[in-house]
BALUM-330041 format. One record per residue: x, y, z negated of N, C-alpha, C in turn; residue in three letters; residue number from 1. Coordinates in steps of 0.05 Angstrom, whole numbers, plus 32768, in hexadecimal, padded with zeros to 4 digits. Each point is the difference from the previous one (the first is absolute). Example, Ala and Ser with C-alpha at 12.3 -4.5 7.8 and 13.67 -1.06 7.14 Angstrom:
<atoms>
  n.east  n.north  n.up  ca.east  ca.north  ca.up  c.east  c.north  c.up  code  pos
    8108     7F8E  7F64     7FEE      8018   8000    8012     8018  8000   ala    1
    7FF9     8015  800E     8010      8018   7FFF    7FF1     8016  7FF2   ser    2
</atoms>
This chain:
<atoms>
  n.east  n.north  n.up  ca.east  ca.north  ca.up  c.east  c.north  c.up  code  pos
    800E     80A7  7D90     800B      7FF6   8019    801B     800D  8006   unk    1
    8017     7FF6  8000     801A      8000   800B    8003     7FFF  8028   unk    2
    800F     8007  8007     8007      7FFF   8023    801B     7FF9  8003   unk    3
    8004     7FEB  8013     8023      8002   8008    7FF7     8002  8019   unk    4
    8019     8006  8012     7FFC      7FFF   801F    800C     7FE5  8012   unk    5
    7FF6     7FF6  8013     800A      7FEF   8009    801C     8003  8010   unk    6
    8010     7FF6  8015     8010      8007   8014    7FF4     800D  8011   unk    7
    7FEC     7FFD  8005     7FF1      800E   8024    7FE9     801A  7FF4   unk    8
    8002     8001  7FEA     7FFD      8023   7FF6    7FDE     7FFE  7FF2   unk    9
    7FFE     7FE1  7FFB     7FE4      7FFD   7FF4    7FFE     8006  7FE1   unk   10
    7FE9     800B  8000     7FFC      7FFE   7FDD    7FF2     7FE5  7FFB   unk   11
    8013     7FFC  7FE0     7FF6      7FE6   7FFB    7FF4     8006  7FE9   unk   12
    7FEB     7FFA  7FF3     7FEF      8006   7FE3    8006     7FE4  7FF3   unk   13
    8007     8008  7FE6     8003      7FF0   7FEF    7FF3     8007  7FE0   unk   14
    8004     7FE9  7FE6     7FF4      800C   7FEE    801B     7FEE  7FEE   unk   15
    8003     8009  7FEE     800B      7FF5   7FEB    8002     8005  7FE4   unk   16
    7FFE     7FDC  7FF7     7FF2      7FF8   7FED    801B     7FF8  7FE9   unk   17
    7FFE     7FFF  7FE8     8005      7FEB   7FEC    801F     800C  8001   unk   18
    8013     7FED  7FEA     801E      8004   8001    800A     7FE5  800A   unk   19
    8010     7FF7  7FFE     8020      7FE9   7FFB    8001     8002  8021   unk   20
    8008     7FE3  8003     8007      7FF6   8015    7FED     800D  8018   unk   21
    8004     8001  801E     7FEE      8011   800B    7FFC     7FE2  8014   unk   22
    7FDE     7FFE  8003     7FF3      7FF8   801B    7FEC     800D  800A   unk   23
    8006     7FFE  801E     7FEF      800A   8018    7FF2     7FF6  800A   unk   24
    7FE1     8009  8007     7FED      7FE5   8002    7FFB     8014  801C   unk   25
    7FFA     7FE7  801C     7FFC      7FFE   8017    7FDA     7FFA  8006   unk   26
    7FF8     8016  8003     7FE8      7FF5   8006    7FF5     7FE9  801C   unk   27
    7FE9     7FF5  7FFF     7FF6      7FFB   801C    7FEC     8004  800F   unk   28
    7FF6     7FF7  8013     7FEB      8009   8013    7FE5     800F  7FEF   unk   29
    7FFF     8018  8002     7FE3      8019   7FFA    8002     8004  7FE8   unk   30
    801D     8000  7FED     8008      7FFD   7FEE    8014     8026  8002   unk   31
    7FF9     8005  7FEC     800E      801B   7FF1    800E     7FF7  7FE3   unk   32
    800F     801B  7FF9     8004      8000   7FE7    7FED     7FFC  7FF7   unk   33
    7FEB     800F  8002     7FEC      8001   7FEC    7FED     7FEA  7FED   unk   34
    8007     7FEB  801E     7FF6      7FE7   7FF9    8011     7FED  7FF5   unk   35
    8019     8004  7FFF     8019      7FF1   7FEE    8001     800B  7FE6   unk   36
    7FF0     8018  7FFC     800C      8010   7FE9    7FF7     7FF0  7FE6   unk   37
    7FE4     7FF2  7FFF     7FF9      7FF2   7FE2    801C     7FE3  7FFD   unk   38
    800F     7FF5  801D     8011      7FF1   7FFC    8021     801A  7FF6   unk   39
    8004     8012  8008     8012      801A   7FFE    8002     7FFB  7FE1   unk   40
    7FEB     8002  7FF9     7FF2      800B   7FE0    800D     7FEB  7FEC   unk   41
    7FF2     7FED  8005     800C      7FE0   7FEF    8021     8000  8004   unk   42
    8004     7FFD  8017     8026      7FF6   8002    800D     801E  7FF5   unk   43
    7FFE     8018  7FFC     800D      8013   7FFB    7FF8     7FFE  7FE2   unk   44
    7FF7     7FEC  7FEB     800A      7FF5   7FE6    8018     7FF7  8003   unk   45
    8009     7FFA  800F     801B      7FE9   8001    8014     8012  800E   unk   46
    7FFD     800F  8016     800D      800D   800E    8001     8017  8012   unk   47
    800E     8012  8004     7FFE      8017   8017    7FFE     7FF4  8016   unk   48
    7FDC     800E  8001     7FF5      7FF5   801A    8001     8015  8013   unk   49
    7FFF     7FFD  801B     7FFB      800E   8013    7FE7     7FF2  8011   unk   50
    7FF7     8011  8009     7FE3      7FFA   800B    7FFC     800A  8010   unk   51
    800B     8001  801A     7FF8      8018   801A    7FED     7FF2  8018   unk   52
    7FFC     8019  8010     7FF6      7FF8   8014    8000     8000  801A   unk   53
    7FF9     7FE5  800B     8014      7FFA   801A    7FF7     801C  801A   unk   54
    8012     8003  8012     7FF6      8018   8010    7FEB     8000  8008   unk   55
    7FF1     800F  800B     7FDD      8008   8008    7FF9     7FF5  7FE8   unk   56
    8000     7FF8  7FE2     7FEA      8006   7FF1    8008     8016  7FF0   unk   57
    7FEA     7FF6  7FF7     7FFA      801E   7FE5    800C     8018  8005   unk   58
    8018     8005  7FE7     800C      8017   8002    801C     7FFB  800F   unk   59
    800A     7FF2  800F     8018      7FFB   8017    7FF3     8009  8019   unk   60
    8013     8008  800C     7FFD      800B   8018    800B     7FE7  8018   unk   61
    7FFA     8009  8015     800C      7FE9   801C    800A     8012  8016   unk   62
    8015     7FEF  800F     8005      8012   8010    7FFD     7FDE  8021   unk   63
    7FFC     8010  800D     7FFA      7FEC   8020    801B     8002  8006   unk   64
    8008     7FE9  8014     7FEF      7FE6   7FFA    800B     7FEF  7FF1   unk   65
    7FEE     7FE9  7FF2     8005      7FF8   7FEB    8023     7FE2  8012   unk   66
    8003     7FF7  7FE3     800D      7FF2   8004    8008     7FEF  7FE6   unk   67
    8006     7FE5  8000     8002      7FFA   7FE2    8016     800F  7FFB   unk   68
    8019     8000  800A     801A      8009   7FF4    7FF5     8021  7FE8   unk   69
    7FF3     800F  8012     7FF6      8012   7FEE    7FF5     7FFD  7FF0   unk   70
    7FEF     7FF1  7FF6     7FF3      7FF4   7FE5    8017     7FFA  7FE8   unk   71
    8014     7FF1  800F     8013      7FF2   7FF2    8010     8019  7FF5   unk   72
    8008     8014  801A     800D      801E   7FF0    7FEB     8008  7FF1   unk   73
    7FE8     7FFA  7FFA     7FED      8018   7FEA    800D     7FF2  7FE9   unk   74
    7FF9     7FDC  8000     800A      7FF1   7FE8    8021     8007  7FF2   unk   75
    8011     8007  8016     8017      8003   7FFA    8000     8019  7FE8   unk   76
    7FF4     8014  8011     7FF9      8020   7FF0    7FEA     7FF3  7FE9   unk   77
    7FFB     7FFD  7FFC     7FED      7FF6   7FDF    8012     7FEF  7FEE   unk   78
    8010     7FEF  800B     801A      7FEF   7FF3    8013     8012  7FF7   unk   79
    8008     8015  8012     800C      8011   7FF2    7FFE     8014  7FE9   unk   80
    7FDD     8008  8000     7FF2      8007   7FE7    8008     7FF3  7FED   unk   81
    7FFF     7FE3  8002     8004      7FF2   7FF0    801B     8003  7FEA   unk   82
    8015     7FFD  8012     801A      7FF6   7FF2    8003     7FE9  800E   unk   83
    801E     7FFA  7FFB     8014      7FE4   8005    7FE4     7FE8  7FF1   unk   84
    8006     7FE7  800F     7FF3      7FEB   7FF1    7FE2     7FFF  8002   unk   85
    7FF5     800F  800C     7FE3      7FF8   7FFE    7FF5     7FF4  800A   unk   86
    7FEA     7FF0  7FEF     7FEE      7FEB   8010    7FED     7FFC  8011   unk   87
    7FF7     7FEC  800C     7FE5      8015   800E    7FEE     7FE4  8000   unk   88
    7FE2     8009  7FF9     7FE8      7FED   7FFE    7FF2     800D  8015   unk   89
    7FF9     7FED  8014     7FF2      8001   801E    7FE3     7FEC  8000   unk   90
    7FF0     800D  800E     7FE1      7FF1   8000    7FF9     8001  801F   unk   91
    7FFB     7FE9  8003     7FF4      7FF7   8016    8016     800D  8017   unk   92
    7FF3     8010  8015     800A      8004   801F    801E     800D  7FF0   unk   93
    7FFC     800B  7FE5     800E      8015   7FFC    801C     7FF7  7FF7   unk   94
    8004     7FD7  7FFD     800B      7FF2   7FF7    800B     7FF8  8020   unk   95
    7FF5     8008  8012     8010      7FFD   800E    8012     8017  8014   unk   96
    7FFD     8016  7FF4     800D      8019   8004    8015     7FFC  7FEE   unk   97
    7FFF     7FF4  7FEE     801A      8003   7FE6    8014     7FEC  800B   unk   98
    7FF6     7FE2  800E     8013      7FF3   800F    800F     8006  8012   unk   99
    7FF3     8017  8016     8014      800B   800F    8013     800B  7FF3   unk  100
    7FFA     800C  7FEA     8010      801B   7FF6    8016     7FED  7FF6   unk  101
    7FFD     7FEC  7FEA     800A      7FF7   7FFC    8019     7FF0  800F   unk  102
    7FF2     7FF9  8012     801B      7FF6   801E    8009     8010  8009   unk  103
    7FFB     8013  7FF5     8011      801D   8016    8013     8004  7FEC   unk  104
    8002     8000  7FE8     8014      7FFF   7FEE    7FFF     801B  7FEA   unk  105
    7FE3     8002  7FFD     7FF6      8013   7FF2    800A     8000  7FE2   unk  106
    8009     800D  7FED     8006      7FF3   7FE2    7FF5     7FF9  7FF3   unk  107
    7FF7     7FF1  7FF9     7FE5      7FEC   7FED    800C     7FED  7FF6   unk  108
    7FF9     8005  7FDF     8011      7FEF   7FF1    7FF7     7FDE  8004   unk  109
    7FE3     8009  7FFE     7FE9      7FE2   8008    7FEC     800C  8013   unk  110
    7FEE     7FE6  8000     7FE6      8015   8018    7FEF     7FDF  7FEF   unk  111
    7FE9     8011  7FFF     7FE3      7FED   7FFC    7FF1     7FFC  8020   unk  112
    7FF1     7FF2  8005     7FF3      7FF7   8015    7FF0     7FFC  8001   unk  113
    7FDF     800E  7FF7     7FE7      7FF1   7FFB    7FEC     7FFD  801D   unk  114
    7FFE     7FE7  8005     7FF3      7FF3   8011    7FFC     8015  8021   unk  115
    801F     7FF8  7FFF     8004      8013   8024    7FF0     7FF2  8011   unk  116
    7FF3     8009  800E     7FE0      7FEE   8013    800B     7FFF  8013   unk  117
    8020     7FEA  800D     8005      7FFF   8014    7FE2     7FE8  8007   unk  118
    8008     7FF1  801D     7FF0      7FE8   8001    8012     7FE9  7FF9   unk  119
    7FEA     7FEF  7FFE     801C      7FE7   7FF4    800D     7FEF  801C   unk  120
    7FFD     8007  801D     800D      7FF4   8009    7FF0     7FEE  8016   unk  121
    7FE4     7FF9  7FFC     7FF0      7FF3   8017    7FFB     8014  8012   unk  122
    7FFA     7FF6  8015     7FFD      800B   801B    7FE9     8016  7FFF   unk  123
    7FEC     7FFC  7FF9     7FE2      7FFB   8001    8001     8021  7FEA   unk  124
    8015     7FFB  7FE4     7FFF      8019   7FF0    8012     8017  800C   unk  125
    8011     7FF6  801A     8018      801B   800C    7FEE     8004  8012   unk  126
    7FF1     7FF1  800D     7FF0      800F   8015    7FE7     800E  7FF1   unk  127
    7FF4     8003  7FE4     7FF7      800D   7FF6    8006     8019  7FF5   unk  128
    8018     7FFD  8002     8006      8016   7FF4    8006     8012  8013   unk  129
    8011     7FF4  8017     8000      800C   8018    7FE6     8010  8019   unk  130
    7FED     7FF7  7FF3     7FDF      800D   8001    7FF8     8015  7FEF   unk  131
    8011     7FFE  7FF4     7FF7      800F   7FDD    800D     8024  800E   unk  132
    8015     7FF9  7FFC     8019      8014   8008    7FF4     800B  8019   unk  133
    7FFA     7FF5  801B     7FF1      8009   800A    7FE5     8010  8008   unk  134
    7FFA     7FFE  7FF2     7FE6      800A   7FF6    8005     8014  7FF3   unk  135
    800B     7FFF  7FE9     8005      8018   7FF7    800F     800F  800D   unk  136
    8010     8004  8017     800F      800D   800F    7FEC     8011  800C   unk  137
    7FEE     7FEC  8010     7FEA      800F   800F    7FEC     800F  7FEF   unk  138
    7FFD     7FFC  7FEC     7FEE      800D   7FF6    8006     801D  7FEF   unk  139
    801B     7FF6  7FF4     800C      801D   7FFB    800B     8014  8019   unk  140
    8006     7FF4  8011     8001      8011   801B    7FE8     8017  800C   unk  141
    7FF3     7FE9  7FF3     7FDF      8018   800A    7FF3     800B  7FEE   unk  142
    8010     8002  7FF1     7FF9      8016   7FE4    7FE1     7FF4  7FF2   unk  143
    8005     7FE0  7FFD     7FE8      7FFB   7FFB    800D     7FF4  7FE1   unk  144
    8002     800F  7FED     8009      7FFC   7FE2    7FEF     7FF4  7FFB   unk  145
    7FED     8006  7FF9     7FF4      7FED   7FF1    7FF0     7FE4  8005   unk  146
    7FFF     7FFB  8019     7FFA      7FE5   800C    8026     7FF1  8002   unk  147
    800F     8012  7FFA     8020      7FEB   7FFD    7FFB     7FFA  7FE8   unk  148
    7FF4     8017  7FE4     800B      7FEE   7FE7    7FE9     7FEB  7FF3   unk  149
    7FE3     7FFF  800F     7FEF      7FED   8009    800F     7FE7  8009   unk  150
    800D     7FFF  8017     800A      7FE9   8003    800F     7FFB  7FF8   unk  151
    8017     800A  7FF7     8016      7FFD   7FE6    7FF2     7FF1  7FE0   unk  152
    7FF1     800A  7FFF     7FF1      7FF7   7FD3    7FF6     7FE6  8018   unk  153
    7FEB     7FFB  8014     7FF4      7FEC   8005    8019     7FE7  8003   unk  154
    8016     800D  8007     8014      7FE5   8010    8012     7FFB  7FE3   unk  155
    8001     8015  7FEA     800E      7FEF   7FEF    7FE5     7FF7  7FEA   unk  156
    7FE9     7FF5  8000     7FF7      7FF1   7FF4    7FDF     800F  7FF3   unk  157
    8007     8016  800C     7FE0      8013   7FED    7FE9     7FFD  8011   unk  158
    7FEB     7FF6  7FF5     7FE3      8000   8016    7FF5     8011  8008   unk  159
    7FFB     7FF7  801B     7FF7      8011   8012    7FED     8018  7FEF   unk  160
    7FEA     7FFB  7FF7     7FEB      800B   7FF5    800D     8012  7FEB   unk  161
    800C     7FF6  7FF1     800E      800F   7FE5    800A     801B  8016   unk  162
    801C     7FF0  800E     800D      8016   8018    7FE8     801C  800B   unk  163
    7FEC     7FF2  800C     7FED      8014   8004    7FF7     8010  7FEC   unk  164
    7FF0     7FFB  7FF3     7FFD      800F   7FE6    8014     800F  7FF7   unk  165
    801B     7FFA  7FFB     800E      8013   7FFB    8003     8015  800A   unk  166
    7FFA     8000  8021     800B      8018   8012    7FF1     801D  7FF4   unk  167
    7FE7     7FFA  7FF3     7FF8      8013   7FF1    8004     8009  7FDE   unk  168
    8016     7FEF  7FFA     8002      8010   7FE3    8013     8012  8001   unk  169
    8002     8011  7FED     8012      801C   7FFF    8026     7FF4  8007   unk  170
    7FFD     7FEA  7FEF     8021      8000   8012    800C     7FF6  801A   unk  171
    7FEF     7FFA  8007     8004      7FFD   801D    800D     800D  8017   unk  172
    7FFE     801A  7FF5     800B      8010   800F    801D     8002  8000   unk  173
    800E     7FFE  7FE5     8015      7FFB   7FF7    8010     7FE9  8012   unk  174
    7FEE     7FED  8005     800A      7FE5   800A    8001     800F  8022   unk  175
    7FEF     8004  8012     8003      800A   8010    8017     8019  8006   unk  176
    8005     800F  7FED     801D      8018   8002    8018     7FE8  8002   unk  177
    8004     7FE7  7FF8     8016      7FF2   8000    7FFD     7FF4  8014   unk  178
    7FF4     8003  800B     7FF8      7FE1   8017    8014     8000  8012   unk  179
    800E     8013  800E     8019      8008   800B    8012     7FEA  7FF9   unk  180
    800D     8002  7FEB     8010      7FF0   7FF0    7FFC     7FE3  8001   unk  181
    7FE3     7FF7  8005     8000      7FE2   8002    8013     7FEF  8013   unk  182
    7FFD     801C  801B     8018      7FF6   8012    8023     7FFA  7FF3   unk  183
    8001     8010  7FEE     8018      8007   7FF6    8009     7FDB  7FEC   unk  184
    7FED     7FFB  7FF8     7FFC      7FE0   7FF9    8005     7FE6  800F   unk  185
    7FEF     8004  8015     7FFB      7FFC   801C    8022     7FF5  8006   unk  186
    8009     8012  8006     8019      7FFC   800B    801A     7FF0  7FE7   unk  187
    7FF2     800F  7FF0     801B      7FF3   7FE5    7FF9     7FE8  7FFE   unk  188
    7FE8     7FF2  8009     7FF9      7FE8   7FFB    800A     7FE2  8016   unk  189
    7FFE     8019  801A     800A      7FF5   8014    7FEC     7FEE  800C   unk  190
    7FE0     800A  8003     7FE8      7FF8   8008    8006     7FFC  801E   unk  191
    8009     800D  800D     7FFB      8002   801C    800E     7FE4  800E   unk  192
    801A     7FFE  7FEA     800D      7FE0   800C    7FF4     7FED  7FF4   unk  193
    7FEB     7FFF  7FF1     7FF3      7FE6   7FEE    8005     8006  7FE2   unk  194
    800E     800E  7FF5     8005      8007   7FDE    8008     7FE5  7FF3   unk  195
    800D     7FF4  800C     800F      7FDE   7FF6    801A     8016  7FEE   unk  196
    8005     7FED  7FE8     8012      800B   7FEA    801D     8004  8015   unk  197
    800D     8017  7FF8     8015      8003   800B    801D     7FF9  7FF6   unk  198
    8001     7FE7  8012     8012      7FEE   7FEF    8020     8004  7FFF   unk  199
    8007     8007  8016     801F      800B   7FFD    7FFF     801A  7FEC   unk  200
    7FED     801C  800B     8006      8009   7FF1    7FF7     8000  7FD6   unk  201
    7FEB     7FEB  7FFD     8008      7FFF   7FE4    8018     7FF1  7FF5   unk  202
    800B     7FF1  8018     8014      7FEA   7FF4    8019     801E  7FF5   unk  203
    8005     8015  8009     8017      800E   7FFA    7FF7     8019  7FEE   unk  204
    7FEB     7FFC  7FE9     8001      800E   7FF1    8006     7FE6  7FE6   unk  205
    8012     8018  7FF5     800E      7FF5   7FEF    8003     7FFC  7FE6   unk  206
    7FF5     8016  7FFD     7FF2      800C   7FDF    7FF1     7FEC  7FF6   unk  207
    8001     7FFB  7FE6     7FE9      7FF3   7FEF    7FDB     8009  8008   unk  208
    7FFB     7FEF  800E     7FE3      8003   8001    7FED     7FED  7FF7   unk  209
    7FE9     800E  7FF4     7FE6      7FE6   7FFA    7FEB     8006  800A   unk  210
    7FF7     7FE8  8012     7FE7      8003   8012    7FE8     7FF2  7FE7   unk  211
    7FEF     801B  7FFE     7FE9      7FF2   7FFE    7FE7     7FFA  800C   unk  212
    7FE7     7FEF  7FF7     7FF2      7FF9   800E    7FE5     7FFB  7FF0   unk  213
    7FEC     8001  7FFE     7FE7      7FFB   7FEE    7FF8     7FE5  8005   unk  214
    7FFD     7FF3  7FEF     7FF5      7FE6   7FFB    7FEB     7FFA  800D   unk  215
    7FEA     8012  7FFA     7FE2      8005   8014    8008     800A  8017   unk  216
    8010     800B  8007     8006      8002   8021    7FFE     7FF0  8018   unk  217
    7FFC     8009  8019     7FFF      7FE9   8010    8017     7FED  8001   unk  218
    7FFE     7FE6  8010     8018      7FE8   7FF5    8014     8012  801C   unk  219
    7FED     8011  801F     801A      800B   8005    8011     8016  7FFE   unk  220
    7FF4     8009  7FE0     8012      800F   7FFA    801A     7FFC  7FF2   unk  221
    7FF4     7FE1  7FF3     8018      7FF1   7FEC    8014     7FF6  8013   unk  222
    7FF8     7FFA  801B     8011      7FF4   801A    8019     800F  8006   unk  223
    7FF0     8027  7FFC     8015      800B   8007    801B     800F  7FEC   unk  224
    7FEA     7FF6  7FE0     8015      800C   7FEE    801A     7FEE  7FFE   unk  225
    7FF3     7FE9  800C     8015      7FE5   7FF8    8011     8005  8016   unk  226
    7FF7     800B  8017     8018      7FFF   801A    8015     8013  7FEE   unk  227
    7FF7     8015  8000     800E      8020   7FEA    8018     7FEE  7FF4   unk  228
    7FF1     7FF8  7FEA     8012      7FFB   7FEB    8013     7FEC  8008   unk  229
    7FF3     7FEA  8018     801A      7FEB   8001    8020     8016  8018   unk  230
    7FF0     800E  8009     8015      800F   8015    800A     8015  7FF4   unk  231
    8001     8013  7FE7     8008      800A   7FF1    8011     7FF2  7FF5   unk  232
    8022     8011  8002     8017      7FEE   7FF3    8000     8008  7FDE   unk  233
    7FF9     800A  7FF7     7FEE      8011   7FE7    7FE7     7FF4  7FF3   unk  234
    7FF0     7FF7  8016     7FE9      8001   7FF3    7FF3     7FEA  7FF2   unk  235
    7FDB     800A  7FED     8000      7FF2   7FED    7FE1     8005  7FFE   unk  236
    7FEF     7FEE  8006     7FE6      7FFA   8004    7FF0     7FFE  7FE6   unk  237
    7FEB     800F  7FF7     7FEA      7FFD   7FEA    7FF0     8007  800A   unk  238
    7FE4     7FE5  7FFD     7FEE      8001   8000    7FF1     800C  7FF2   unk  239
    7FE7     8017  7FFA     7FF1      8007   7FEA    7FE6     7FF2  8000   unk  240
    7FFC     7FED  7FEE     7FE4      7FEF   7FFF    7FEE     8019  7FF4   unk  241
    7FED     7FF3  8016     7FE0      800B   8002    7FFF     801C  8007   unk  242
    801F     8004  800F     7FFD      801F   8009    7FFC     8005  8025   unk  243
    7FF0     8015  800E     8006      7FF8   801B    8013     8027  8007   unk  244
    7FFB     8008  8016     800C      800C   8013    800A     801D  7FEA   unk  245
    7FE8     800C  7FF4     7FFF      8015   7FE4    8001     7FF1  7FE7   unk  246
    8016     8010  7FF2     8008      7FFA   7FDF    8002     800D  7FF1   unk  247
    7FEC     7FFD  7FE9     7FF9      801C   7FF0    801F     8007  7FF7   unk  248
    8003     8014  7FF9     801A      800F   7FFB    800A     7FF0  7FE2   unk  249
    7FEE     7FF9  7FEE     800E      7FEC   7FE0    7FFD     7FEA  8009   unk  250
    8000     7FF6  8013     8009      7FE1   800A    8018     8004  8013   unk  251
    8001     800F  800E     801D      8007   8012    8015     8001  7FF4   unk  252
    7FF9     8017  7FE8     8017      800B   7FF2    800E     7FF2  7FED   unk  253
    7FFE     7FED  7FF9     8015      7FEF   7FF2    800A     7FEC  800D   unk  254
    7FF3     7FF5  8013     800E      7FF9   8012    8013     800B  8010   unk  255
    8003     801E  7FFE     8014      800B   8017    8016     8002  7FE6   unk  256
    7FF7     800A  7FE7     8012      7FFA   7FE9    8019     7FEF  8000   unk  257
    7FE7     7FF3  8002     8018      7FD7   7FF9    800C     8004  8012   unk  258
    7FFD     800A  801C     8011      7FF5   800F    8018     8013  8002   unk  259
    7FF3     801E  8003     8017      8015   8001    800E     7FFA  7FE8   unk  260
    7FFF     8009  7FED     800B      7FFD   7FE6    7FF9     8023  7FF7   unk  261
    8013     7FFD  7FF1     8004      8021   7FF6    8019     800E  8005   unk  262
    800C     7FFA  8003     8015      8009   8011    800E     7FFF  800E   unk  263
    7FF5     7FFE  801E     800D      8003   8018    8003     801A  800E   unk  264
    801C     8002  8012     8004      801D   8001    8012     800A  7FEB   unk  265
    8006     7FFA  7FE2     800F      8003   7FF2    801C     8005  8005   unk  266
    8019     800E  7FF9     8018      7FEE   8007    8003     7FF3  7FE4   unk  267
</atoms>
């Protein structure tokens, strides 16, 4: 494990992998390094990977109160780990932390986009989400962790029963030390105003980006990769047949291949 510091005096934990070209992978919601690391593992054949972790997990520190802009200075400080040119592959909420950064004019040679869970835009899914966000507000408020990340696994798609049952296996606990952070999602997602794709600001990132999306995914997830990619002045839409929300790391990785290449960041 490596450390850089952020602007506002946070430690950031990182790990790094592989040689050439360097990319930085963005985790998402109850998501660590540790759980990117079998994807860390595969892409650092092809390239110097960095693999950190976002503040309040793992080995990163946080400092109150949160704010995206600070997220975006941790990303800045891990980019700089990096070197000039580096890329960055983002998953889920964490795909949409890389969009701000990216509109803020962060250096990124390209940025990947795997299935950012805005809503696609009906009423019925912003006022759900707008329930969602809520809830978890109140519930992390009252220090009730583990009934937030209960309703968190239940609202993105895991059954109830499974959900229950889990609260008793050994990692669970793990999931509950992050639960903090869900808020930190929460907000990058932009739950509280409905989580509709943010359309001005993806229209002004500029960089080469490719949104992807899993074939087996829901159709409103394909709703919102397609908003992405048509409002991206950059961007560039692949579908992965018979894949949904998780992609084993030798199905990802040649796809991030093809698309990055081998040398970007180069002069």
């Amino acid at each position: 494990m490596q450390k850089t510091v952020s602007a506002d005096g946070t430690v950031i934990a990182y790990d790094r992998l592989g040689s050439g070209p360097a990319l930085v992978l963005v985790t998402g919601l109850l998501c660590d390094r540790a759980k990117m690391a079998p994807t860390a593992e595969e892409l650092a054949k092809h390239y110097t990977v960095l693999n950190y972790d976002r503040r309040g997990r793992g080995g990163s520190g946080d400092t109150a109160p949160y704010a995206i802009q600070r997220e975006i200075d941790d990303l800045a400080a891990v980019l700089g780990e990096a070197g000039a040119g580096a890329a960055v592959y983002a998953h889920s909420s964490g795909a949409g932390l890389a969009l701000h950064a990216a509109a803020r004019g962060l250096p990124v040679s390209r940025v990947v986009l795997h299935e950012a869970p805005y809503t696609a835009g009906l009423e019925d899914e912003r006022e759900e989400a707008r329930r969602i966000g809520t809830e978890l507000r109140d519930l992390l408020g009252a220090g009730r962790y583990g009934d937030a990340v209960e309703m968190m696994l239940i609202a993105t798609g895991m059954p109830a029963e499974l959900v229950e049952e889990s609260r008793t296996a050994p990692w669970w606990a793990a999931l509950e030390a992050m639960a903090p952070t869900m808020s930190y999602d929460s907000e990058v997602m932009g739950d509280l105003d409905g989580g509709g794709v943010p359309l001005e600001m993806v229209a002004s990132v500029t960089v080469p980006a490719l949104v992807l999306c899993g074939g087996a995914s829901p159709d409103w997830m394909l709703s919102v990769a397609r908003q992405l990619s048509d409002a991206l002045p950059a961007g560039t839409l692949q579908v992965l047949d018979h894949q949904e929300h998780v992609v084993p790391p030798e199905i990802l990785a040649p796809v991030l291949v093809e698309y990055l290449g081998r040398d970007f960041g180069r002069a």
